[in-house]
C-alpha positions in Angstrom: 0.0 0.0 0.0 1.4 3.4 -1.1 1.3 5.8 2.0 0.6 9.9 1.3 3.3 12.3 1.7 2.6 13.6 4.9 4.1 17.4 6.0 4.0 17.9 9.5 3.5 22.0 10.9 4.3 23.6 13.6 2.0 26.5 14.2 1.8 29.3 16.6 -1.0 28.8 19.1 -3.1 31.7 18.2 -2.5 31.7 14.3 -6.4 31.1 12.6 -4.8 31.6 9.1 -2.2 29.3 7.9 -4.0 25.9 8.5 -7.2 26.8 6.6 -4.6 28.2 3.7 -2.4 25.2 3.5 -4.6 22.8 3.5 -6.6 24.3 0.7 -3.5 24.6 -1.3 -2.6 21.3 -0.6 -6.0 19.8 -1.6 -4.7 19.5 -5.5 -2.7 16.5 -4.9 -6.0 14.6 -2.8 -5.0 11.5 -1.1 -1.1 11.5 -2.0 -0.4 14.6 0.3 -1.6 15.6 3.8 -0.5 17.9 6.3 -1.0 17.9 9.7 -0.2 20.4 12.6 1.0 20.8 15.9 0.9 24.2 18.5 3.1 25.8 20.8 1.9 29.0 22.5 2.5 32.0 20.9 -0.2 35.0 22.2 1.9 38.2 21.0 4.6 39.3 18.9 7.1 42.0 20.2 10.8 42.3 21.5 9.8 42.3 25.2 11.6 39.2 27.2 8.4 37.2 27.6 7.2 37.6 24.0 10.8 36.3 23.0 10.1 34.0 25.2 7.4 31.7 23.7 10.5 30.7 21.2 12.2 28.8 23.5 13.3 25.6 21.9 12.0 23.0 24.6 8.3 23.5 24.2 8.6 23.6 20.4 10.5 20.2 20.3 7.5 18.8 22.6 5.3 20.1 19.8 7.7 18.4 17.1 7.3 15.3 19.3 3.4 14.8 18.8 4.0 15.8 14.9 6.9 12.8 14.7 4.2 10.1 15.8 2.8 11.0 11.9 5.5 9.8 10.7 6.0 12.8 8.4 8.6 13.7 5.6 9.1 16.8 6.8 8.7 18.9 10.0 8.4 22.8 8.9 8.4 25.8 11.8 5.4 27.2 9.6 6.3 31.1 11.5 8.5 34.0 10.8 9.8 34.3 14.3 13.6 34.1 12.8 12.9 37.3 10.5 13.7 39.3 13.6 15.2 36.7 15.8 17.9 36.2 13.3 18.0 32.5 10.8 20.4 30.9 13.0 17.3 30.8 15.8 15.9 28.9 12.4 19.0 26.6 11.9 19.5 25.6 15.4 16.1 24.5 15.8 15.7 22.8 12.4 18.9 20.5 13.7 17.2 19.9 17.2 14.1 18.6 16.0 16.1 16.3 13.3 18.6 15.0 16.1 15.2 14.5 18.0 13.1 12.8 15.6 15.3 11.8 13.4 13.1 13.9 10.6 14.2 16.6 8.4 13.2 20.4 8.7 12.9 23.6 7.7 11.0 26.6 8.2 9.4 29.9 6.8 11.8 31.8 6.9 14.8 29.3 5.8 12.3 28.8 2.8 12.1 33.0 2.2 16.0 32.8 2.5 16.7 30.5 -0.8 13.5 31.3 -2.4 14.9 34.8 -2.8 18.6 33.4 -3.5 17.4 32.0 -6.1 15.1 34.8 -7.4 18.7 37.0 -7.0 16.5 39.3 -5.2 18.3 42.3 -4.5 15.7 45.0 -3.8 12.6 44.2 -1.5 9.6 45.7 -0.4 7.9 44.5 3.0 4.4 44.3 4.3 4.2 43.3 7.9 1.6 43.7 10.5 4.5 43.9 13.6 5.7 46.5 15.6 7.9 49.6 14.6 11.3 47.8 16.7 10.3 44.1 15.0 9.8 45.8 11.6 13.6 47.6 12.0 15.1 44.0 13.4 13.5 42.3 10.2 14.6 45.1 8.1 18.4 44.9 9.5 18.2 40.9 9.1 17.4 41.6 5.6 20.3 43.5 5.0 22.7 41.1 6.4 21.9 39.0 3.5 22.2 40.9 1.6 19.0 42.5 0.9 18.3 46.1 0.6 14.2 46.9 1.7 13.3 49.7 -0.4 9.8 50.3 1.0 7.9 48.9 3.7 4.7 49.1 5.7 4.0 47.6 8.7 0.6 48.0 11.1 2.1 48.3 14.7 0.4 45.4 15.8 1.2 43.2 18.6 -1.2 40.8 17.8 -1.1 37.4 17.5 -4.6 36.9 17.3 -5.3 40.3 15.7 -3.0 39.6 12.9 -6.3 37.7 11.2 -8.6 39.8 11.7 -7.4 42.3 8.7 -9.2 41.4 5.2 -6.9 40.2 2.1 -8.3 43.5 0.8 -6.8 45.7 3.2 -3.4 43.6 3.1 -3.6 43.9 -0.2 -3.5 47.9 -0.5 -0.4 47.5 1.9 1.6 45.6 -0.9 0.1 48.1 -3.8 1.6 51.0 -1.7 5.0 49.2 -1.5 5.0 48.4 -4.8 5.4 52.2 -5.5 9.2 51.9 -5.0 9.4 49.1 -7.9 10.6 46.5 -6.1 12.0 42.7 -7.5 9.7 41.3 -5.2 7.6 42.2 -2.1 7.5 40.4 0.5 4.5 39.7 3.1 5.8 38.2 6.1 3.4 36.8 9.0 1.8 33.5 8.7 -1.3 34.5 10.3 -1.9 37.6 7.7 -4.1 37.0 4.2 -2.0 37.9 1.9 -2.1 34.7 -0.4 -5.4 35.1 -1.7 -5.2 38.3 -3.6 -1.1 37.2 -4.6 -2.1 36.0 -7.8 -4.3 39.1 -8.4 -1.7 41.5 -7.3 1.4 39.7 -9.2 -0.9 40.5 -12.6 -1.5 44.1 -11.5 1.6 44.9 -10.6 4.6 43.2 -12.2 6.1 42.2 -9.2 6.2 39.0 -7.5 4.1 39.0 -4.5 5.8 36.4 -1.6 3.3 35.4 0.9 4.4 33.7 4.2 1.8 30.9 4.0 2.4 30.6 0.2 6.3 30.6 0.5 6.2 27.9 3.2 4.0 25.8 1.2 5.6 25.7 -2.0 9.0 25.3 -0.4 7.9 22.2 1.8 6.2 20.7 -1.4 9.6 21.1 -3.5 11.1 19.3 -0.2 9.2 16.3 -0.2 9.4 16.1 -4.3 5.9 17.2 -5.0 5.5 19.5 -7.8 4.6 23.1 -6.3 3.1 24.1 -10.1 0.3 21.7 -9.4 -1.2 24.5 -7.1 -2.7 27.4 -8.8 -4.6 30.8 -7.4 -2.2 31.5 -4.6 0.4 33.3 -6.2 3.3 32.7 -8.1 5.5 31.5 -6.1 4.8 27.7 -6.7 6.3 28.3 -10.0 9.2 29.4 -8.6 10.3 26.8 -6.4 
């Protein structure tokens, strides 16, 4: 009997967006691909000691645990905490949970890292819904790789919860006003914001790829377990890309 790919997530406790996104753009490939999800607490996003806190690696390894007993190809952080925290917060964990389930991994923002290598994306504009300090640590993380932002917007939120509650629509006008600056891409990072439905839309209107956080995780976790991204359509054009 030929078992489905499975993808295992690890999602931030009160993110109401990526599950309900993923799964519908997994639902092309049917029974040969599932993913499945996992939560760790997560309840707001900012620079203060306990909001850094909810990263810590132990409780997201006991998450990683319960997604292991899937028996999944690939574990995936499925957040953007390392776009401020720095990608070696990304690496490190990525080796902990293999060398404690013996599973590869990844994550969101490793994903954003060598989609845009390999776009040679030099130039970027960023829609965020963080906080000013979060938005100038993502910005300067940028830049260390090499990555110049040349317009952003971001909606001084501390959210988590709240991140979800703005429409595509208005996340949407937040990308059109960063376009302005004719960027090679733009990217939208937050996994609980909804950008991905209007990314193919706004990728035709503009001229500009449009990378969503949801999107970029999913097409990058589908080229890791050998499924073909280009099978999903409507979500932007990323999963072209990959």
């Amino acid at each position: 009997m030929t078992q489905p790919v499975r993808i295992g997530m690890l999602v931030p406790s009160s993110n109401t967006v990526l599950e309900p996104y993923t799964s519908a753009m997994l639902a092309p490939f049917g029974d040969a691909a599932s993913v499945h999800f996992a939560r760790f607490r997560v309840v707001e996003i900012s620079l203060s000691d306990a909001s850094t806190g909810q990263f810590a690696l132990e409780p997201i390894l006991e998450a990683a645990d319960r997604l292991a007993e899937t028996l999944p190809r690939l574990i995936c952080w499925n957040g953007t905490s390392a776009s401020w925290l720095g990608l070696d917060r990304d690496r490190a964990l990525c080796s902990a949970i293999t060398e404690r389930t013996g599973i590869p991994a990844t994550s969101t923002m490793l994903a954003y890292a060598a989609i845009l290598a390999q776009m040679g994306v030099r130039r970027l504009g960023l829609v965020t819904p963080y906080l000013p300090d979060v938005q100038a640590r993502i910005i300067a993380n940028f830049v260390a790789q090499g990555i110049e932002v040349v317009a952003e917007v971001h909606l001084s939120d501390r959210g988590n919860h709240s991140f979800a509650d703005y429409s595509a629509e208005h996340v949407g006008d937040l990308v059109r006003e960063v376009a302005q600056a004719g960027p090679d891409a733009i990217a939208i990072i937050c996994t609980n914001f909804r950008g991905a439905p209007l990314a193919d839309t706004l990728e035709a209107e503009l001229g500009i790829p449009v990378l969503d956080s949801v999107a970029v995780t999913a097409a990058f976790c589908l080229r890791q377990v050998q499924l073909d991204p280009a099978l999903v359509t409507g979500w932007g054009g990323v999963f072209n890309r990959v």
